[in-house]
C-alpha positions in Angstrom: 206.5 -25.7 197.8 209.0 -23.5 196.0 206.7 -20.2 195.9 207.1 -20.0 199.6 210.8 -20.8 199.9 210.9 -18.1 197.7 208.9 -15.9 199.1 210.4 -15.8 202.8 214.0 -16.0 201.8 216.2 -14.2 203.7 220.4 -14.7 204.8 221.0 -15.8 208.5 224.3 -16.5 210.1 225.2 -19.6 211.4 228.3 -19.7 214.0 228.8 -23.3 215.0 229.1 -24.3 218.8 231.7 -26.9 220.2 232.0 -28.2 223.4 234.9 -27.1 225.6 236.2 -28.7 228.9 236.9 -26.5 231.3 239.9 -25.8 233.7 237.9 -27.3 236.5 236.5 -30.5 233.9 233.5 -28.7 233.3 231.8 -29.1 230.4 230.4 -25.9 228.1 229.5 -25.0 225.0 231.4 -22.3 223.2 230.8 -20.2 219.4 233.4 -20.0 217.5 233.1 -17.5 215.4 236.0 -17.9 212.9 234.3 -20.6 211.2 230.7 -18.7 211.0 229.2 -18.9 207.6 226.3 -17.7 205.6 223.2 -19.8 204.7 219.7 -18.4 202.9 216.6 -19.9 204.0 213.1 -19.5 203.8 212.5 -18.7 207.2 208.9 -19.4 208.7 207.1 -19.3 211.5 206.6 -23.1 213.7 203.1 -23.7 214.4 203.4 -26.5 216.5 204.7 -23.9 219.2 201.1 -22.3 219.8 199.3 -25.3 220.3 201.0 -26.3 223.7 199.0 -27.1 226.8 198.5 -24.6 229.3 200.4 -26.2 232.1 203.0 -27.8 230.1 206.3 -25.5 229.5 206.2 -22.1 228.4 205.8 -21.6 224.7 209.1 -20.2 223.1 209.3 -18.7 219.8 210.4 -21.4 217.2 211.2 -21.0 213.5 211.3 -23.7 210.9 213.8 -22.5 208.0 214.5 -24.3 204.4 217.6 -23.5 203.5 218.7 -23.8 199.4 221.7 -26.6 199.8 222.5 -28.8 202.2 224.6 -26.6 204.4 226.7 -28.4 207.3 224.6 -27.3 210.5 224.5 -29.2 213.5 222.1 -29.5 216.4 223.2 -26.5 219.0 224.7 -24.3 216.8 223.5 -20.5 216.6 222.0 -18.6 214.3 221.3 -14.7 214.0 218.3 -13.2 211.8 219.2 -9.8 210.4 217.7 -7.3 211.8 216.9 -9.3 215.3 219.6 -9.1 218.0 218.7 -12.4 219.6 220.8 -15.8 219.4 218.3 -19.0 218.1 219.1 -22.5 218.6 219.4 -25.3 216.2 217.2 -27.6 217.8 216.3 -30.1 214.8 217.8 -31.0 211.4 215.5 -33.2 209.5 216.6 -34.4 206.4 214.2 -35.0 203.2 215.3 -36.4 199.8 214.0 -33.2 198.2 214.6 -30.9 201.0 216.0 -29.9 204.4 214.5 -28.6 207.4 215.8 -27.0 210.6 214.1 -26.4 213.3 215.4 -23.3 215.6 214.5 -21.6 219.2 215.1 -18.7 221.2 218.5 -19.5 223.4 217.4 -18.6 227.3 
């Protein structure tokens, strides 16, 4: 288990999201990025993505990471890659006695 984590390590930034009412009571959610921080994981692809169905919804990219700690993400905050320009998604935070797990999307 640890050769991998190892292996695929790299840093990714994590810039929570908050949900903010609106002028009009609308509801959104917004980054803030004053309170981004700095996590390493090992950052793998999710293999449960290619096997969907072909007329279910359309496959997105997903990445399982393992990050070293316990660092304080939440499901729906963002998450940038260096060296890719897209946002991810927190969509899962499973919690292990050994270990952590988060599960993260493309946003859009």
């Amino acid at each position: 288990m640890m050769r991998p984590a190892l292996r695929y390590r790299q840093s990714v930034r994590v810039i929570p999201c908050r949900a903010v009412a609106g002028d009009t009571g609308g509801i959104a959610l917004a980054e803030q990025p004053g309170q981004s921080y700095l996590i390493t994981a090992a950052v793998r692809p999710d293999r449960k993505s290619e096997r969907r169905e072909r007329g279910s919804l359309r496959p997105r990219e997903r990445r399982v990471l393992l990050p070293l700690g316990r660092p304080p993400i939440r499901q729906g905050d963002h998450m940038y890659f260096t060296g890719d320009a897209r946002c991810w998604r927190c969509m899962q935070r499973r919690d292990f006695p050994v270990h952590m797990e988060i599960e993260a999307e493309v946003e859009g």
